[in-house]
C-alpha positions as CSV (number, residue, x, y, z in Angstrom):
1,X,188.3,25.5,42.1
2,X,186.6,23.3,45.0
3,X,184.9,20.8,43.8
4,X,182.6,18.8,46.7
5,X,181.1,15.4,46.0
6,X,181.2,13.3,49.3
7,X,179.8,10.0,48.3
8,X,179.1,7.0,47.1
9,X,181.4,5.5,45.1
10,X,179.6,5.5,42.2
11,X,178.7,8.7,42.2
12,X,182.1,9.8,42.8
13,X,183.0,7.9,39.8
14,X,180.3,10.0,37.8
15,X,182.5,13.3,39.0
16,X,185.8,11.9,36.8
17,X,184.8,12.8,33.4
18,X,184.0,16.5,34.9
19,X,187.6,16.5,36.4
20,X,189.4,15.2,33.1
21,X,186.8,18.4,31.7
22,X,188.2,21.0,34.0
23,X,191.7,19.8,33.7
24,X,192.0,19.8,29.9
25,X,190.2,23.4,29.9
26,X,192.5,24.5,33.2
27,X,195.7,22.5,32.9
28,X,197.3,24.7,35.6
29,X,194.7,25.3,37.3
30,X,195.0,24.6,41.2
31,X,191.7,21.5,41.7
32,X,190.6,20.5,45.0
33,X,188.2,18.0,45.6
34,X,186.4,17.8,49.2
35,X,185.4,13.9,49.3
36,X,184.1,10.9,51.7
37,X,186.4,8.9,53.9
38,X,186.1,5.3,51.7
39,X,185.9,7.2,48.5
40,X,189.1,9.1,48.8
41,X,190.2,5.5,48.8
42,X,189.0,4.4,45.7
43,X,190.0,7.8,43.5
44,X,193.7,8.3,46.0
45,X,196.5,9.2,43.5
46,X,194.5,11.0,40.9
47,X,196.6,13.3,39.4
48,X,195.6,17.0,39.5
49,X,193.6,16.7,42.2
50,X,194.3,17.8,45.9
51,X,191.7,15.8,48.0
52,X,190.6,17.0,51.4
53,X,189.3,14.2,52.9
54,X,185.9,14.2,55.1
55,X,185.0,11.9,57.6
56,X,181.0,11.7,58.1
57,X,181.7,10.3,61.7
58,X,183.2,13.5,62.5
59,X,180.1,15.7,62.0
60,X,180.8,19.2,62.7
61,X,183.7,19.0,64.6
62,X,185.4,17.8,61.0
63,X,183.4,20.7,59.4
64,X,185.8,23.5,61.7
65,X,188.7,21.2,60.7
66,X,188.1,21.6,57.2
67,X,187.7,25.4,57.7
68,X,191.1,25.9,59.3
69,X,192.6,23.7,57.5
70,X,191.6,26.3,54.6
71,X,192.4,29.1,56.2
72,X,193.9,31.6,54.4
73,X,192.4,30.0,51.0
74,X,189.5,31.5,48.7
75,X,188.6,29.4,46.0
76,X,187.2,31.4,42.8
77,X,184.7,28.3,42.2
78,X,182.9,25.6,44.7
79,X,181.0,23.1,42.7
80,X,178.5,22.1,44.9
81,X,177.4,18.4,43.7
82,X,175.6,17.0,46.2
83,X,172.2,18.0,47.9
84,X,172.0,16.1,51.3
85,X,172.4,18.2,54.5
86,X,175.1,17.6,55.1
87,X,176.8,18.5,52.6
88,X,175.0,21.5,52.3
89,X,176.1,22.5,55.8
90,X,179.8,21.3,55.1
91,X,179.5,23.6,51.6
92,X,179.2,26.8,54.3
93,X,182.9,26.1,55.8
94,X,184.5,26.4,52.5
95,X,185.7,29.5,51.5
96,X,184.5,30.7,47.4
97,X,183.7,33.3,46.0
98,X,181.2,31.5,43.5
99,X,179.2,28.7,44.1
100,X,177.6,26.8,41.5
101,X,174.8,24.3,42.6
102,X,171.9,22.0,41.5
103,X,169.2,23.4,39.5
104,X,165.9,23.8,41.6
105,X,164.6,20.4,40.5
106,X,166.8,18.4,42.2
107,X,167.4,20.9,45.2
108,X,166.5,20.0,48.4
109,X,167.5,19.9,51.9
110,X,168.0,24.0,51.7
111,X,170.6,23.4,48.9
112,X,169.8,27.1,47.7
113,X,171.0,28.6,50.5
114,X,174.2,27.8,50.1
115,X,174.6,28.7,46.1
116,X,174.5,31.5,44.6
117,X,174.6,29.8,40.9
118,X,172.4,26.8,39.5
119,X,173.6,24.5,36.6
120,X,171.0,24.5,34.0
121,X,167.4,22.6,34.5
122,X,168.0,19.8,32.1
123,X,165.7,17.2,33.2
124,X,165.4,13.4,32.1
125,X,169.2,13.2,31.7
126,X,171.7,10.8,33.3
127,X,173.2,11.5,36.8
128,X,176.7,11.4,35.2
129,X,175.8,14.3,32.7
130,X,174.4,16.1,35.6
131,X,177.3,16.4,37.2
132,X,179.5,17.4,34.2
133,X,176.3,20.3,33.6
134,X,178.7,21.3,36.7
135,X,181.1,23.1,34.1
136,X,178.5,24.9,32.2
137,X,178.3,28.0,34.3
138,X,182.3,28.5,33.8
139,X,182.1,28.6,30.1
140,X,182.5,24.9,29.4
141,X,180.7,21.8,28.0
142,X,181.7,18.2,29.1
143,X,181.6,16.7,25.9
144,X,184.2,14.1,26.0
145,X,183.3,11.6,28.6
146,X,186.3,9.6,30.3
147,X,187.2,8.0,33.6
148,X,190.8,7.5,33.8
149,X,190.4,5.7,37.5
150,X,193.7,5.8,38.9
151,X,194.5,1.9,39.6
152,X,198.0,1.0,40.7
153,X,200.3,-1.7,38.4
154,X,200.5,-3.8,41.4
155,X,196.4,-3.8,42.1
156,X,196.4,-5.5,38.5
157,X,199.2,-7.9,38.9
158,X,196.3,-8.8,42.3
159,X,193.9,-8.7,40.1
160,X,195.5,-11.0,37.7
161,X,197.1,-13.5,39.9
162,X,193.4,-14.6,40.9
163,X,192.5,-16.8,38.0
164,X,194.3,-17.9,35.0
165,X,193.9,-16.1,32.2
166,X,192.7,-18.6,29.9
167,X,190.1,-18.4,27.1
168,X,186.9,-19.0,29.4
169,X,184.9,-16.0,29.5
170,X,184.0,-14.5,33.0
171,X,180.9,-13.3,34.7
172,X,181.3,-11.6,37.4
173,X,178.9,-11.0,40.1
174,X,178.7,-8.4,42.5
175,X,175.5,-9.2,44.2
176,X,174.8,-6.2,46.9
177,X,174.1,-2.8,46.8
178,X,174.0,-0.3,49.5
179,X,170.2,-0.1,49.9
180,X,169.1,-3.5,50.6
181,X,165.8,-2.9,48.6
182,X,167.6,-3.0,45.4
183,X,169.0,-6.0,45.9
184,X,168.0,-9.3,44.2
185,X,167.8,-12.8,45.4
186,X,170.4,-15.8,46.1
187,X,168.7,-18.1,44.3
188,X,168.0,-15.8,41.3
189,X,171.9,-15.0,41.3
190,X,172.6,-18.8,41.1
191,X,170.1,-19.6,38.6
192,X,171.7,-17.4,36.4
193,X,174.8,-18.7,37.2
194,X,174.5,-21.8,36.6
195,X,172.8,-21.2,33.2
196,X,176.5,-19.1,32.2
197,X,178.8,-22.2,33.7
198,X,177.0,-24.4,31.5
199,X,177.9,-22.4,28.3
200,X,181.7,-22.4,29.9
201,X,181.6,-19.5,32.0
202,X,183.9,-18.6,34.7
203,X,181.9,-17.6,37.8
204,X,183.4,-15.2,40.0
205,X,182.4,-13.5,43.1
206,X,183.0,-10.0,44.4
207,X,181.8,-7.4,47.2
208,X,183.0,-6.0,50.4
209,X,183.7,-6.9,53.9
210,X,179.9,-6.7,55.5
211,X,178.3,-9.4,56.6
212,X,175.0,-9.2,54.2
213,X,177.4,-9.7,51.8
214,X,179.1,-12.3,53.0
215,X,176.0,-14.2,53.9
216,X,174.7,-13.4,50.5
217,X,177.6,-14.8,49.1
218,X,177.4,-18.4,51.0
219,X,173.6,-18.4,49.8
220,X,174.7,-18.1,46.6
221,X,177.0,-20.6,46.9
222,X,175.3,-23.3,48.2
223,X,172.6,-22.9,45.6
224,X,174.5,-23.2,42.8
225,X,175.1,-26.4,40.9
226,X,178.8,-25.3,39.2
227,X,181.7,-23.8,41.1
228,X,182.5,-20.2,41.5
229,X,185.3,-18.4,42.8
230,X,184.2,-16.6,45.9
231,X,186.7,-13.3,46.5
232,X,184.1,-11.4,48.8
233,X,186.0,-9.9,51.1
234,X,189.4,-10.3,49.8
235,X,189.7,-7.2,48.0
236,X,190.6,-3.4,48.3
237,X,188.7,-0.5,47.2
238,X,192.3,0.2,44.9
239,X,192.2,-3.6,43.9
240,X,188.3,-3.4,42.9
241,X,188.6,-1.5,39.6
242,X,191.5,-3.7,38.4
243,X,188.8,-6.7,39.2
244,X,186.0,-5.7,37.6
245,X,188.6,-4.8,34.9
246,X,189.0,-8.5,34.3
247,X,185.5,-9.5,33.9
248,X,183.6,-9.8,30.6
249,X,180.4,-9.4,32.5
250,X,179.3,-7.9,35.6
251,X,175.9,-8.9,37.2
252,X,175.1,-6.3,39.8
253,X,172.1,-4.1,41.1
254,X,172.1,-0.6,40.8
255,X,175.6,0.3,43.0
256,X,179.0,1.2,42.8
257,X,180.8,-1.4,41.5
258,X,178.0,-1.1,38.7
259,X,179.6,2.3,37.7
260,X,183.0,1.3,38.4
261,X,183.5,-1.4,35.9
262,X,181.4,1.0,33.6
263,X,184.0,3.3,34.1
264,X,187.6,0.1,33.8
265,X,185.3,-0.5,30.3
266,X,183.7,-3.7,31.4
267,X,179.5,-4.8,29.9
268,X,177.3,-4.3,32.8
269,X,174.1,-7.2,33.4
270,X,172.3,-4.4,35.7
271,X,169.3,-5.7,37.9
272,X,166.9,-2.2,38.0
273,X,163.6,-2.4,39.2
274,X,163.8,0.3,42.2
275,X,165.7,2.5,40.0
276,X,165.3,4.1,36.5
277,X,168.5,2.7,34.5
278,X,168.1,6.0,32.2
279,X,169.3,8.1,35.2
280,X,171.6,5.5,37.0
281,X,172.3,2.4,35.1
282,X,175.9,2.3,33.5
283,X,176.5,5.2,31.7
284,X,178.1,3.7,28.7
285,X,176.2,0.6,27.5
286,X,173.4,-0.4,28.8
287,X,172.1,-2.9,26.5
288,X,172.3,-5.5,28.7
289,X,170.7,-4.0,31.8
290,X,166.9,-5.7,33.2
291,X,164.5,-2.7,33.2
292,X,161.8,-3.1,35.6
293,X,161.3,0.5,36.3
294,X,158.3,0.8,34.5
295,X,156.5,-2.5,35.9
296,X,157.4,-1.1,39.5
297,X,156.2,2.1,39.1
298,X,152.8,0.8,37.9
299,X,152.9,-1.7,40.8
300,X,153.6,0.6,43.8
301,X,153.2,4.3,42.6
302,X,149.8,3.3,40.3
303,X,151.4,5.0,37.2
304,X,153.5,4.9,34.6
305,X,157.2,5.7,35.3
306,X,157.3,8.5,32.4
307,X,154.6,10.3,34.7
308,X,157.2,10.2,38.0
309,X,159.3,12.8,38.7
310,X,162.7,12.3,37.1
311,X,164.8,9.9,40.0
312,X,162.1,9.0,41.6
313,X,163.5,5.5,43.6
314,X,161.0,2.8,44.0
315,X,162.5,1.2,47.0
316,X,159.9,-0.8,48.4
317,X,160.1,-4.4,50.2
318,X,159.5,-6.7,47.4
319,X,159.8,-4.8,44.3
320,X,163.3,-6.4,42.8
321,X,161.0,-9.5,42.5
322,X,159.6,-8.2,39.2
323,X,163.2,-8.9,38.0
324,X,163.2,-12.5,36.8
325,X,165.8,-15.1,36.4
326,X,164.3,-15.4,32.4
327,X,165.0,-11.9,32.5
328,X,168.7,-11.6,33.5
329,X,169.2,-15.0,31.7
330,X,167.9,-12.8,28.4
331,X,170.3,-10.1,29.0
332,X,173.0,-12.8,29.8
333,X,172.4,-13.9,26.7
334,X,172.2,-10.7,24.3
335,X,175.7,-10.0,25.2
336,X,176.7,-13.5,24.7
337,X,175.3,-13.2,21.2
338,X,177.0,-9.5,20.7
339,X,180.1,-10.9,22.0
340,X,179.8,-14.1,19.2
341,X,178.8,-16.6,21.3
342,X,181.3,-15.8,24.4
343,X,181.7,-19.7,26.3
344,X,181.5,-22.8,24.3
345,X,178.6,-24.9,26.1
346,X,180.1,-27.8,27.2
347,X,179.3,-31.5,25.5
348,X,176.5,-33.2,27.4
């Protein structure tokens, strides 16, 4: 089987459970998995898995590579789990005899001219379920859902060595996603932190190398009243799992290390106001998530959200404002309550 699932990191994470699905069913079965450049390097050393790796930058050219690098190969079953054109076109270079794609709901760019099967039409469910609907159409139901993200022993010895591992709970905050409009504020994110140092909170810092995320990062900073560890930048996509690992709480708009420390087992404080946190807020808990969906949809579209088509984004300048600090301070503080109390507020 040929599995193909470029990008993003989160969504690549969403495509685990539906491997550990396949393998259990298939244990010898032969699993390739077509995937993005940066990705590859989150999920590299996954076992069961032969990943041929795509670069985006190579456009066609690394769509004739892929072929002949097949040649000779027929794969019984492509899973064809992603819709852009790209992938759509790259789906045509790999050789299968089946190919099992999106139902027509969430087809587009010509998806359904490269399939000849459709999962079923199951609408109003998460993205991760989705994609393990993926197995369906070979006789199989995804209904144990794990992860099992390969992270090296000497990614979390990194991961451990940054702070000591003492009794002071962390929050961790990953502050950027990769669409800018679903992105919150500085000042918001150091309002909030501030309000978990004072209950004895650890603050740390995560994200990658870009530099609106380092500049977002030294906003926050220099708006906030208590220290924070700052490690933007200083990690790898191997080391990231073992970080978010660490964390009792990650604060993070809808993105990938949002699914990623879903998938390591860590609470999620998810910002949604451009997205429906139904569809793709962490899969697993997301009792502490800010749900703005609804008010944005009323703002910008003029309706309800229930009357939008299922993952409809509302990515419009402005709209992660309707997420207030009250609000993530709220959800801050629901899982400080679950967690009995997690901090001890310092004596004043």
């Amino acid at each position: 089987m040929c599995l193909l699932r470029l990008s993003a990191l989160g969504d690549v994470t969403h495509v685990l459970p539906l491997v550990n699905t396949l393998r259990a069913a298939w244990p010898e079965a032969a699993l390739a998995w077509v995937i993005g450049k940066g990705e590859h390097r989150l999920l590299d050393g996954l076992p069961g898995v032969e990943f041929l790796v795509y670069d985006k930058k190579t456009g066609l050219g690394g769509m004739r590579a892929l072929r002949r690098e097949l040649r000779g190969r027929r794969f019984d079953a492509l899973l064809q789990m992603q819709v852009a054109a790209r992938a759509n076109l790259l789906s045509a270079f790999i050789p299968a005899t089946r190919r099992i794609g999106y139902d027509r709901s969430r087809s587009k760019d010509l998806h359904g001219l490269f399939i000849n099967e459709r999962i079923p039409d199951r609408p109003g469910i998460h993205v991760l379920d989705a994609i393990g609907s993926f197995c369906e159409p070979l006789g199989l139901r995804q209904d144990d859902v794990r992860w099992n993200l390969p992270v090296p022993d000497d990614a979390r010895a990194w991961a451990r060595a940054q702070w000591p591992g003492d009794d002071a709970p962390v929050l961790m905050i990953s502050p950027c996603s990769s669409h800018a409009r679903r992105n919150w504020f500085p000042d918001r994110y150091a309002a909030v932190a501030d309000h978990a140092a004072a209950q004895g909170w650890r603050i740390v810092l995560c994200g990658g190398r870009s530099r609106l995320e380092r500049d977002t990062t030294d906003t926050i900073l220099a708006a906030m009243r208590a220290p924070a560890l700052d490690l933007v930048g200083k990690d790898t996509l191997k080391q990231l799992p073992a970080l978010l690992e660490r964390a009792d709480l990650v604060m993070t708009p809808d993105s990938g290390p949002m699914h990623i420390a879903n998938a390591m087992g860590t609470k999620v404080l998810g910002l949604h106001a451009a997205s429906n946190p139904a569809r793709s807020g962490p899969y697993s808990d997301r009792r502490y998530c800010v749900d703005r969906y609804d008010n944005a949809a009323r703002r910008y579209l003029r309706k309800p959200a229930a009357e939008l088509r299922w993952g409809t984004k509302i990515e419009f300048d402005g709209v992660m404002e309707l997420v207030t600090v009250e609000d993530a301070v709220a959800a801050f503080e629901r899982y400080r309550a679950d967690a009995g109390g997690a901090g001890v507020t310092p004596a004043t």
